[in-house]
SENUZA-511067 format. One record per residue (C-alpha): residue number from 1; x, y, z; residue in three letters. Coordinates in steps of 0.02 Angstrom, whole numbers, plus 32768, in hexadecimal, padded with zeros to 4 digits. Example, Ala and Ser with C-alpha at 12.3 -4.5 7.8 and 13.67 -1.06 7.14 Angstrom:
! residues 2
> k, X, Y, Z, r
> 1, 8267, 7F1F, 8186, ALA $
> 2, 82AC, 7FCB, 8165, SER $
//
This chain:
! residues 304
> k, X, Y, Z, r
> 1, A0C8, 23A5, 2E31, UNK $
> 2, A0C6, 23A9, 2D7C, UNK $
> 3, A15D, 240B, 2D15, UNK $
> 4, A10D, 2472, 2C85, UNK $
> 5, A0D2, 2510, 2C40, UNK $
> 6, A018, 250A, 2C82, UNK $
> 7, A052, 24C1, 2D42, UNK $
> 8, A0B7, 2550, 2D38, UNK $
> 9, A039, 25CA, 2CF2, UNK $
> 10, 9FCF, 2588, 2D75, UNK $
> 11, A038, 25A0, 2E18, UNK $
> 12, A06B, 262A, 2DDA, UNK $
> 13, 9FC9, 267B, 2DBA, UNK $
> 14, 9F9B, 264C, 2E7E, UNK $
> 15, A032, 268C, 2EBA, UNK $
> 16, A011, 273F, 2E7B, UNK $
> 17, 9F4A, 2738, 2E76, UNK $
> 18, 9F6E, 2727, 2F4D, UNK $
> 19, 9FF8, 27AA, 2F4C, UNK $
> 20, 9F75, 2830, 2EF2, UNK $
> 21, 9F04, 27EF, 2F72, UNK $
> 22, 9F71, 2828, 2FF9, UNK $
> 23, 9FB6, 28C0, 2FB8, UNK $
> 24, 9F48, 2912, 2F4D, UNK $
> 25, 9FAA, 299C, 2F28, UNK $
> 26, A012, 2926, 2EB5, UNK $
> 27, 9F80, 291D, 2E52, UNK $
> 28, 9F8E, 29AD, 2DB1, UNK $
> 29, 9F20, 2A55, 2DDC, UNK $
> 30, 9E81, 2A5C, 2D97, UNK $
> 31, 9DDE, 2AB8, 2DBA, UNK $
> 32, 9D6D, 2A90, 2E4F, UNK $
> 33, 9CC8, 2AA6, 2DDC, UNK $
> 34, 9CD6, 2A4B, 2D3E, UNK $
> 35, 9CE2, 29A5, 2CD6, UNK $
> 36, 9D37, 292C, 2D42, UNK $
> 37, 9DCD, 28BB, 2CC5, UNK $
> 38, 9D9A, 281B, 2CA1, UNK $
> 39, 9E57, 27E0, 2C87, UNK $
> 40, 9E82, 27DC, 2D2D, UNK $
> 41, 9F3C, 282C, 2D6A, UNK $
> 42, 9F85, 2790, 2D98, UNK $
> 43, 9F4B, 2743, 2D03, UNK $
> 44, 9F7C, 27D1, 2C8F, UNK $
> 45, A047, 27B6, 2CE7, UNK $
> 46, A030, 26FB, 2CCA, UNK $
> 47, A012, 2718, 2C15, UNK $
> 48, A0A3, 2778, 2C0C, UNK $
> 49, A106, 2701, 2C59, UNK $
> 50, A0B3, 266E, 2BF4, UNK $
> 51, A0FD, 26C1, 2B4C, UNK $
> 52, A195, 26F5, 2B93, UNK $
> 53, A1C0, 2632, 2BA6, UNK $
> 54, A163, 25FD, 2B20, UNK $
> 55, A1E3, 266B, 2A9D, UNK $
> 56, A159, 26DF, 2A67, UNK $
> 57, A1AD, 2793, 2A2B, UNK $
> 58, A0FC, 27CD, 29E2, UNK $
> 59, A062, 27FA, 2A55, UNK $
> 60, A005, 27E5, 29BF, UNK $
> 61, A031, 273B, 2999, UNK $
> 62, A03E, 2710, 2A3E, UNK $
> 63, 9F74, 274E, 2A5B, UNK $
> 64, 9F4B, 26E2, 29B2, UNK $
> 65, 9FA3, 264D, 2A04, UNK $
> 66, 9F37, 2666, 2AB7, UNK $
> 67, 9E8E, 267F, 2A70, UNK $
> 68, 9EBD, 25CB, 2A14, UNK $
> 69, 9F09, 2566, 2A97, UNK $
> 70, 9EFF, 25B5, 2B44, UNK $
> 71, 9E35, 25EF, 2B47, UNK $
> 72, 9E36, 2561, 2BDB, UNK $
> 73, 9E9E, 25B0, 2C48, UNK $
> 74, 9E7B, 2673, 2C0A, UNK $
> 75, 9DC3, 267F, 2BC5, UNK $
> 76, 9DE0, 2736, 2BA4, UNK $
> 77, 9E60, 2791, 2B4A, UNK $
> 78, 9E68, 2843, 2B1B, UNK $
> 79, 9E9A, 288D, 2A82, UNK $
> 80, 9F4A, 28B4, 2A57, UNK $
> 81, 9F4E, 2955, 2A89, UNK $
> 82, 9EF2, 293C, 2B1F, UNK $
> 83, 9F6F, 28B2, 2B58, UNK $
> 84, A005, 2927, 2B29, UNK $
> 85, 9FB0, 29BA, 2B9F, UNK $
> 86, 9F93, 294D, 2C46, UNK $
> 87, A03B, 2901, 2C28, UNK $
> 88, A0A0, 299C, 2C1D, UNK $
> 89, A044, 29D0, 2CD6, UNK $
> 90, A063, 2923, 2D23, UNK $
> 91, A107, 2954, 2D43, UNK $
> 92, A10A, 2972, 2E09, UNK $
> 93, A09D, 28CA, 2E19, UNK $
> 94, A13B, 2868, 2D98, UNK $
> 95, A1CB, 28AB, 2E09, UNK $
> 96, A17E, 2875, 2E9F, UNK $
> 97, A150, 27CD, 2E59, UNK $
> 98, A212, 27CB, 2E2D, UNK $
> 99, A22E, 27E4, 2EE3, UNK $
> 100, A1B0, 2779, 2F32, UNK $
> 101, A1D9, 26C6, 2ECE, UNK $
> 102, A28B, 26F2, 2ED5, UNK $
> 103, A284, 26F7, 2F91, UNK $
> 104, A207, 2666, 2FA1, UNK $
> 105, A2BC, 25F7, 2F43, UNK $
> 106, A343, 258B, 2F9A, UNK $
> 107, A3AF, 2606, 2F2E, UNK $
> 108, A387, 268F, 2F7E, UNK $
> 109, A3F7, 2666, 301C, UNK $
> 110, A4A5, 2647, 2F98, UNK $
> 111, A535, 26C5, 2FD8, UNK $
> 112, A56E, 26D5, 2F4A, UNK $
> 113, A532, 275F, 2EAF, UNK $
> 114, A57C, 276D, 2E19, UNK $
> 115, A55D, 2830, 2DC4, UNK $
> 116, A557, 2833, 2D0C, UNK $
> 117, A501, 28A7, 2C7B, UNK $
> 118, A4D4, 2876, 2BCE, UNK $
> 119, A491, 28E0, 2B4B, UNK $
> 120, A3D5, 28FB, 2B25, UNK $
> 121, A3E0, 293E, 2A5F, UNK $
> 122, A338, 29A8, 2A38, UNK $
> 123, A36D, 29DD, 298B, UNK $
> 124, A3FE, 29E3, 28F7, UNK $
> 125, A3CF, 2A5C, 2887, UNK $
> 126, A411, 2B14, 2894, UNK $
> 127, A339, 2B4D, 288F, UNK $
> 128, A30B, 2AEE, 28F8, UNK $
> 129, A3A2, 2B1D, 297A, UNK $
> 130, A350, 2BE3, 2946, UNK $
> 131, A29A, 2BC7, 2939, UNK $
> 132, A27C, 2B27, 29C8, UNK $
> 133, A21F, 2B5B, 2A67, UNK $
> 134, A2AC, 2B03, 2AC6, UNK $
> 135, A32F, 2BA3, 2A84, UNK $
> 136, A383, 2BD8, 2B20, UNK $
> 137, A373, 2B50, 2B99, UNK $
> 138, A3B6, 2AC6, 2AF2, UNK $
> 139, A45D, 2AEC, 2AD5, UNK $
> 140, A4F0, 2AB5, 2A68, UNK $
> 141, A563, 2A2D, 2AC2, UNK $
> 142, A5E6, 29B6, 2AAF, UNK $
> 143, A5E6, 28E9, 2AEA, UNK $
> 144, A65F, 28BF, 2AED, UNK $
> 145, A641, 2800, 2B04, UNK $
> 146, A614, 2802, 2A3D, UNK $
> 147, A67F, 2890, 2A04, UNK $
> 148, A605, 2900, 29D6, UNK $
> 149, A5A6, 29B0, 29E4, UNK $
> 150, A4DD, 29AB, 2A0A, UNK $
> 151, A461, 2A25, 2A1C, UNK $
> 152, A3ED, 29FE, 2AAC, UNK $
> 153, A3F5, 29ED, 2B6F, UNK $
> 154, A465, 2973, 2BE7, UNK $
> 155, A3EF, 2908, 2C5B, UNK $
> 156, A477, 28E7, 2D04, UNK $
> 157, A446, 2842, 2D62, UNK $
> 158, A47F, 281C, 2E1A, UNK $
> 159, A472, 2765, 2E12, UNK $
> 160, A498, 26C4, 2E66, UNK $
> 161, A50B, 2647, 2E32, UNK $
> 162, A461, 25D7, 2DEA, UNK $
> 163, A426, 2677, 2D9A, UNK $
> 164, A391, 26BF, 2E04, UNK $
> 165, A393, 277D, 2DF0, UNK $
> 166, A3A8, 27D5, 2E9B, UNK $
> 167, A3B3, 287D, 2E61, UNK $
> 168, A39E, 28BE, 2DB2, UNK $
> 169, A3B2, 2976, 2D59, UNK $
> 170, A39D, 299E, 2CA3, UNK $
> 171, A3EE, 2A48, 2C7C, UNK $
> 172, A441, 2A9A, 2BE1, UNK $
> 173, A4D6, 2A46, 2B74, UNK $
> 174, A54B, 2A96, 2BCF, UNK $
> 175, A522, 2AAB, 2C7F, UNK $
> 176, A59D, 2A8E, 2CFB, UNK $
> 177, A5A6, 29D1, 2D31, UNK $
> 178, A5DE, 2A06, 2DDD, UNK $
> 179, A555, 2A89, 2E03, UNK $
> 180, A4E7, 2A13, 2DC6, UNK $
> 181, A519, 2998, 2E31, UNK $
> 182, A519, 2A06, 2EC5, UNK $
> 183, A477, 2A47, 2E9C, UNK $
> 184, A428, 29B4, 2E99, UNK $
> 185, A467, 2999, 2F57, UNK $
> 186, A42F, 2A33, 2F98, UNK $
> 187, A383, 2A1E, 2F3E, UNK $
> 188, A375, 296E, 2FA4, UNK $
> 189, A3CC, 297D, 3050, UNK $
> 190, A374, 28FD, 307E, UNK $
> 191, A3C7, 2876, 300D, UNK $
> 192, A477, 2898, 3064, UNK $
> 193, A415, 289C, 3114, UNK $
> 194, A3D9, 27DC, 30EA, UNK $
> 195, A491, 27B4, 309B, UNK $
> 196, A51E, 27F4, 310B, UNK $
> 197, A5C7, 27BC, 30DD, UNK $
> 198, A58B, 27A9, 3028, UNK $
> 199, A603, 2781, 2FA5, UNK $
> 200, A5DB, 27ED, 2EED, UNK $
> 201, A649, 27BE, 2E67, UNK $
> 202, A659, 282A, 2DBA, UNK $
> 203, A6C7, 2838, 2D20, UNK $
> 204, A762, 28D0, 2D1F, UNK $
> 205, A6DE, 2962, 2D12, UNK $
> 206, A6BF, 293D, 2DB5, UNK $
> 207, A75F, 29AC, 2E08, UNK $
> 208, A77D, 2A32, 2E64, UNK $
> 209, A7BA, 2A6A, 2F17, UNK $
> 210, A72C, 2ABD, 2F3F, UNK $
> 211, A6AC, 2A46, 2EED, UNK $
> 212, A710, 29A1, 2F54, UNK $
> 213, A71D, 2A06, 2FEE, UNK $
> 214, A641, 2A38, 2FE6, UNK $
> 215, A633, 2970, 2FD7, UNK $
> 216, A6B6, 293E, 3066, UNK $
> 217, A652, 29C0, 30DF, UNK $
> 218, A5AF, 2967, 30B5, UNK $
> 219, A5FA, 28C8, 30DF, UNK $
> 220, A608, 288E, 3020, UNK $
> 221, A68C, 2831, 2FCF, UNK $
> 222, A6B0, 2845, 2F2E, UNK $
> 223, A71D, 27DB, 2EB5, UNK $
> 224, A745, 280F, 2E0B, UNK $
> 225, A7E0, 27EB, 2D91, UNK $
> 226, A88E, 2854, 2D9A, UNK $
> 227, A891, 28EF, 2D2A, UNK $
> 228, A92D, 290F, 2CCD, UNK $
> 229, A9A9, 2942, 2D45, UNK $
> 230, A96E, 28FF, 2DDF, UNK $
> 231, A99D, 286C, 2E47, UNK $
> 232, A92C, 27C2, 2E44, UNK $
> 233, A8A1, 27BB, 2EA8, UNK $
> 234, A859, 2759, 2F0B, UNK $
> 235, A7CC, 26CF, 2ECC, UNK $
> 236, A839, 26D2, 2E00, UNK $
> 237, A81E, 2624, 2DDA, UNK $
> 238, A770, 2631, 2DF2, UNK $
> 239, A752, 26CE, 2D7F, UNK $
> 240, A758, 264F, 2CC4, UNK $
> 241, A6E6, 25E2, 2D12, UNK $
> 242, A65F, 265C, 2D53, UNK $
> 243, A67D, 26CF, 2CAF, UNK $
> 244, A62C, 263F, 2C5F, UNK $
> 245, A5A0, 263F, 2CE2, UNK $
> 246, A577, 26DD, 2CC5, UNK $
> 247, A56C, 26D7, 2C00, UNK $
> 248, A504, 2634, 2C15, UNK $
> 249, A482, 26A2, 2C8A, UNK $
> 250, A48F, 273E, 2C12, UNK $
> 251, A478, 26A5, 2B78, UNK $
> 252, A3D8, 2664, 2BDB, UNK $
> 253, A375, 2737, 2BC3, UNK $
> 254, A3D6, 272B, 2B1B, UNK $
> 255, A3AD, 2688, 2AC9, UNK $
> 256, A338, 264E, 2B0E, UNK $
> 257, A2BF, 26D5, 2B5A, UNK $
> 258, A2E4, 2750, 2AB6, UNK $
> 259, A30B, 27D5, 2B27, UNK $
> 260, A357, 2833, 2A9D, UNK $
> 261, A2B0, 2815, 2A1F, UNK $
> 262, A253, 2871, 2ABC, UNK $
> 263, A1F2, 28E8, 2A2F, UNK $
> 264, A1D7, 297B, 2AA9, UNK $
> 265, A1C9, 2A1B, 2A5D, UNK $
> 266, A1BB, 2A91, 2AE6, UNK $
> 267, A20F, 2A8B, 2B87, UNK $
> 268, A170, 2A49, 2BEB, UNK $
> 269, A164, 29AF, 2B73, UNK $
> 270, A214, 2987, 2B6F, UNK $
> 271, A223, 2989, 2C16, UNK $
> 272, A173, 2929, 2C39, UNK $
> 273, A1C6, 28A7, 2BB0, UNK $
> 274, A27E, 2896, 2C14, UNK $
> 275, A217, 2873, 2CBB, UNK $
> 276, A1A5, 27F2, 2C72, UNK $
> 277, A244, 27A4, 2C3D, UNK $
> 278, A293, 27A0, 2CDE, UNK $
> 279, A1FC, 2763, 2D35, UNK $
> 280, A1F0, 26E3, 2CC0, UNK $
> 281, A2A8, 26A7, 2CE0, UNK $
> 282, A282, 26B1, 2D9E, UNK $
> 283, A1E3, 2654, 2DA9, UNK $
> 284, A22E, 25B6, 2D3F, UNK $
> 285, A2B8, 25B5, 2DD0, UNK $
> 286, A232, 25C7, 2E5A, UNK $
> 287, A1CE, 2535, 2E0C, UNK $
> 288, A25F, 24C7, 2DE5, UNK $
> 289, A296, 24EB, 2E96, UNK $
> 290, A1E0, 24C5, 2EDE, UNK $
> 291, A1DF, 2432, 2E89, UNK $
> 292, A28A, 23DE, 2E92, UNK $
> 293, A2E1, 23F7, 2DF6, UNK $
> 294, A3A0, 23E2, 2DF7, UNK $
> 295, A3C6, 247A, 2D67, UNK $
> 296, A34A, 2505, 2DBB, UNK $
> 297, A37B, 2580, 2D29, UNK $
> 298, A359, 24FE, 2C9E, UNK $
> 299, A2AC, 2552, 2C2E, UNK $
> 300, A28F, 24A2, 2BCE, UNK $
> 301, A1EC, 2473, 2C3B, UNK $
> 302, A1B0, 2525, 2C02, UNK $
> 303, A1DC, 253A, 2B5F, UNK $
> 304, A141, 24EB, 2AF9, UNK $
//
């Protein structure tokens, strides 16, 4: 099987036009009497997708560029505003894409997670921090990876060691890593059900008696760095090697899928954007998986 963009576009498109087909309750809501769309759901989330990879930040350039080179595969496009609208309610049918290619990976089965969150800026100015629809859930922060204060959200990503998400939140600047964490477990019982023994391993936020002690009695182990004042932990010479993993895996949403250029202006969109984002990072590992590739995170196929 071919590696590039439109193989991709087109397995994917299958994958998701049979999953609608299934379950149509993944499908968007929409009237019983009216207009049926013309752009399809699974080929409305393959667009997405399609200009996640290809580095578009701009629906509206990215519609110019499909009406000139992709009429072949998509004969009809709606408007900008019309694509922006469907997208913003696909987002039940993107998180369970996320799920179902994730799970359909080799990687899937790794016992080992690494937890991480990395900013998601939505604005700089002090107006727009006053006047944005995102005021109230966008929050002033600190990362400290790049010394510096952001206004925006965090996106947290339960990962494995080759970078397919497993779990994923995206909460306020300064929402607790641990709760996070946690809630994202108790949200998905089922992914500790189909992992016991599972090792999770996170930076020093990642502390507390309680906190350890909910993991240990869900059969989790977690390994994380010494805070100042305690004794070395087990797993310390692997911590500077996986920090590194997990700033290359926050650098792949970064740098190369422009998760921080998402444009979302209102919390539907900017969470519609972050999803298409991840689905596009975890369909490039399913389809380098499917087809053999040795680096299953690697975009390059994809990215033109």
């Amino acid at each position: 099987m071919c590696n590039d963009i439109n193989t991709l576009a087109t397995a994917l498109y299958v994958k998701i036009d049979d999953a609608v087909k299934a379950w149509p309750d993944l499908a968007p809501w929409r009237p019983k009497v009216g207009i049926a769309p013309t752009l399809s759901d699974a080929e409305l989330v393959t667009l997405a997708v399609m200009s996640a990879l290809l580095g578009f930040t701009s629906e509206r350039h990215w519609l110019r560029y499909a009406r000139t080179h992709l009429t072949g595969m998509f004969p009809y496009l709606p408007g900008q505003s019309g694509y922006n609208k469907r997208l913003r309610k696909a987002s039940t049918l993107l998180k369970h894409m996320i799920r179902m290619l994730a799970t359909d990976t080799g990687l899937w089965s790794d016992d080992v997670w690494v937890v991480d969150s990395t900013p998601v800026e939505c604005g700089r100015s002090r107006e727009t921090a006053k006047r944005s629809a995102l005021a109230g859930w966008a929050e002033y922060g600190y990362c400290a990876s790049h010394s510096r204060y952001f206004w925006g959200l965090r996106l947290h990503l339960l990962c494995t060691l080759g970078g397919l998400p497993i779990a994923f939140a995206l909460t306020g600047a300064k929402a607790d890593e641990r709760e996070t964490l946690q809630g994202m477990l108790d949200d998905a019982p089922e992914l500790l059900a189909g992992h016991p023994r599972q090792t999770i391993i996170g930076d020093k936020n990642y502390y507390g008696r309680e906190f350890e002690q909910n993991l240990t009695d869900s059969d989790v182990r977690l390994l994380r760095p010494a805070r100042k004042g305690e004794p070395e932990r087990a797993g310390a010479r692997l911590f500077k090697p996986l920090r590194q993993t997990i700033e290359s895996i926050n650098q792949t949403f970064k740098g190369q899928l422009d998760l921080e250029r998402h444009g979302g202006r209102t919390p539907e969109g900017v969470v519609a954007r972050v999803l298409a984002r991840i689905l596009a990072l975890t369909a490039a590992i399913w389809h380098n998986d499917k087809t053999g590739q040795p680096i299953k995170r690697s975009l390059i196929a994809y990215d033109h």
